[in-house]
C-alpha positions as CSV (number, residue, x, y, z in Angstrom):
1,X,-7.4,-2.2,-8.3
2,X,-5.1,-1.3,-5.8
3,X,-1.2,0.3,-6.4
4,X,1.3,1.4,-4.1
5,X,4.4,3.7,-5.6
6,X,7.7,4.8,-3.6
7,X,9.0,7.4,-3.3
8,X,11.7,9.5,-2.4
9,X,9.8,11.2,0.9
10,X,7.0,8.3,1.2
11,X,4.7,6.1,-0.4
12,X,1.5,7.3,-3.0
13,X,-1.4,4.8,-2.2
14,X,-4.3,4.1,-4.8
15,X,-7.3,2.5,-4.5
16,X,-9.7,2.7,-7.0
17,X,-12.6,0.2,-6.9
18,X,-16.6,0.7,-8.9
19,X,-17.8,4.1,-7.6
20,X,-15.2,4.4,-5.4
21,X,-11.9,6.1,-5.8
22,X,-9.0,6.7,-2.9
23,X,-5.6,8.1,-3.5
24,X,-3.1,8.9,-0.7
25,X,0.2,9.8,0.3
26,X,1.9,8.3,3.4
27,X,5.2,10.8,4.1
28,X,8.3,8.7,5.5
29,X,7.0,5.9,7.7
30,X,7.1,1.5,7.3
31,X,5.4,-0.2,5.0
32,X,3.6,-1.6,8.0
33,X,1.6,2.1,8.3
34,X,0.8,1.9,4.7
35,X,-0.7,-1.5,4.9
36,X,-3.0,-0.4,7.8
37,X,-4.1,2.5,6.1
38,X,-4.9,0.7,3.1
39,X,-7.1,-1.8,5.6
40,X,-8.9,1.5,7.3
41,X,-9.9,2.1,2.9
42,X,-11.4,-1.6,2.8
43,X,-8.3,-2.6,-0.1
44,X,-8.6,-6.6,-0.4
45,X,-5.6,-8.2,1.8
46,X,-4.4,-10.3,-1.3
47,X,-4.6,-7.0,-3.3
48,X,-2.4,-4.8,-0.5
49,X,0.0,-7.6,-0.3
50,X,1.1,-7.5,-3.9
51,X,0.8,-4.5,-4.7
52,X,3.7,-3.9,-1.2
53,X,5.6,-6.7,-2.7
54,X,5.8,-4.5,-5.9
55,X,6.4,-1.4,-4.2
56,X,9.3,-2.5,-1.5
57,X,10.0,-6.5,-1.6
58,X,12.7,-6.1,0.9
59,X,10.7,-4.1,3.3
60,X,7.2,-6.6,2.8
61,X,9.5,-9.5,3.5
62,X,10.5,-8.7,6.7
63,X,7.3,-7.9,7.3
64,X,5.9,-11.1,6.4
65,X,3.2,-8.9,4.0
66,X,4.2,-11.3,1.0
């Protein structure tokens, strides 16, 4: 499962897959930063892309992350 929140400073990241659990914060920055961080955890593409597409559909789409 993966989840992506924003907020007011930044984005909260979570990755939580069998044995295997990641949460981060990513102050300020592009969505672009968060998707390669989530990349560097091993997140699923498909599974990154939605869950950026729920978290800031503006920002993925001019991105092309959706």
């Amino acid at each position: 499962m993966t989840w992506v929140g924003r907020t007011p400073v930044g984005f909260v990241i979570l990755i939580w897959k069998s044995g295997r659990r990641w949460v981060g914060f990513r102050w300020g920055g592009d969505i672009r930063r968060v998707y390669e961080a989530m990349l560097r955890r091993g997140a699923p593409r498909n599974e990154i892309a939605a869950a950026l597409v729920r978290a800031a559909p503006a920002e993925a789409r001019a991105h092309n992350l959706d």
